[in-house]
C-alpha positions in Angstrom: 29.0 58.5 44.0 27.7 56.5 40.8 29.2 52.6 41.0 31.4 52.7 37.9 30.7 49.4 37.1 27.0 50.8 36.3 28.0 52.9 33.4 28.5 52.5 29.8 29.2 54.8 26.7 27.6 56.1 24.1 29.1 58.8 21.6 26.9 60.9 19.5 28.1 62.2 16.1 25.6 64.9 14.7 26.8 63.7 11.0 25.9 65.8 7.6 25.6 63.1 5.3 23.7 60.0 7.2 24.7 57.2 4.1 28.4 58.4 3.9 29.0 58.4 7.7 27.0 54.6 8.1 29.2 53.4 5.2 32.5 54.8 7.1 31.5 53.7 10.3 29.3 50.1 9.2 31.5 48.8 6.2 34.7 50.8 6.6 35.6 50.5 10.1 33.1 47.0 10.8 30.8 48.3 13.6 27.5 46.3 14.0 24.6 48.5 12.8 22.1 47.5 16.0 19.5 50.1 15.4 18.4 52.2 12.6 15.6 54.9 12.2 14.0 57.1 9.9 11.5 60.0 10.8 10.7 63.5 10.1 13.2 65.0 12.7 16.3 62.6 10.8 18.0 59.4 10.6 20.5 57.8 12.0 21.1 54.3 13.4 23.3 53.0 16.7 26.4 51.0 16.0 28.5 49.1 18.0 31.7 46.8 18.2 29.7 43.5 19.1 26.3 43.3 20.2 26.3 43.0 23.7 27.8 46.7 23.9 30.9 45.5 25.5 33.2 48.9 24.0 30.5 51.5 23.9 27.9 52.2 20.8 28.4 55.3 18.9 25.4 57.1 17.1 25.5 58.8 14.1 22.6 60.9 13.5 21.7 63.5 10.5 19.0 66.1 11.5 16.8 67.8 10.2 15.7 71.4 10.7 12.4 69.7 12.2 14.6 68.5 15.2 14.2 71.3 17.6 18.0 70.9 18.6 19.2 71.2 15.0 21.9 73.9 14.7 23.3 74.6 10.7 26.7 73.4 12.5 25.6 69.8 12.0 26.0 70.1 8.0 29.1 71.4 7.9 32.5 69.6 8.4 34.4 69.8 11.1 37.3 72.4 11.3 39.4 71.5 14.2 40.5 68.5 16.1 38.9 69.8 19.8 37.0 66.2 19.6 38.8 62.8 18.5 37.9 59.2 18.4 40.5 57.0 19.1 40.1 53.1 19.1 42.4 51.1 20.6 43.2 47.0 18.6 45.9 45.0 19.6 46.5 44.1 15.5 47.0 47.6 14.1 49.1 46.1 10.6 45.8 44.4 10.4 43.9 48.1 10.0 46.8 49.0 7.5 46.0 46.3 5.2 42.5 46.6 5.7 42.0 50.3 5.6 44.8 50.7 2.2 42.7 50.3 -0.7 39.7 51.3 1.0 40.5 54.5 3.0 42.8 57.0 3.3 45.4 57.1 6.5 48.2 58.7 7.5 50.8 56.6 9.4 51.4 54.6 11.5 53.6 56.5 13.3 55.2 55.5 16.7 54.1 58.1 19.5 56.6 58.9 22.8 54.5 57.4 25.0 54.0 53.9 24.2 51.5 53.5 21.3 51.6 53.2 17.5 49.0 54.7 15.2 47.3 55.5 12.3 45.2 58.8 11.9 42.1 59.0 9.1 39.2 61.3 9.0 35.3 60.4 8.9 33.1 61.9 6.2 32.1 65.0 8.5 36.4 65.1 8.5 36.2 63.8 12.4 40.2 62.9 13.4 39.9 59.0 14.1 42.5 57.5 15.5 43.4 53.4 15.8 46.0 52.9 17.7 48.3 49.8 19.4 49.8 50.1 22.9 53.4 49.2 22.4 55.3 46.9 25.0 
């Protein structure tokens, strides 16, 4: 078995529109951009919440139909919720002001077990929640 303490994690969104989603994920939400490239096969960049990595990075990443793994998928929006981001804060009426001229959210609602959230949608129409565990 794989010490625990030896892993770390990094999300990969497959994004259609590479300067909507940075914007969203760089100005909107405040991740650190740590790493950005450009190249025939696309463009994307690595973000995370400080940069030491402590939280995870998440990559956003446009292709192009030179990337052998692109699928037309990628540059369309999502239609379900089968995948989520949810970041925890312990100052969620800090998102609320921050996010209510910029964004739009729905909530915050209180949930049954223990936590209080708000619910918004990336550019690619991703479900992201931020959310506070109540006590």
């Amino acid at each position: 078995m794989v010490d625990p303490a030896q892993l770390s994690l990094k999300v990969v969104i497959r994004c259609r529109n590479y300067q909507a989603s940075r914007r969203f994920y760089a100005q909107i939400l405040g991740l650190e951009v740590l790493q950005e490239w450009e190249e025939v096969e696309g463009k994307g960049c690595i973000l995370g919440f400080d940069s030491s990595g402590v939280g995870g990075w998440l990559e956003i990443y446009q292709m192009t139909e030179q990337d052998p793994r692109y699928d037309p998928a990628f540059a369309k929006p999502l239609t379900n919720d089968k995948i989520d981001v949810q970041l925890q804060t312990s100052r969620l009426d800090h998102w609320i002001a921050a996010l209510a001229e910029q964004w739009p959210f729905e909530g915050p609602e209180n949930l049954p077990w223990g936590q209080r959230w708000i619910q918004l949608r990336d550019p690619d129409d991703l479900l992201i929640a931020i959310y506070e565990e109540l006590t």
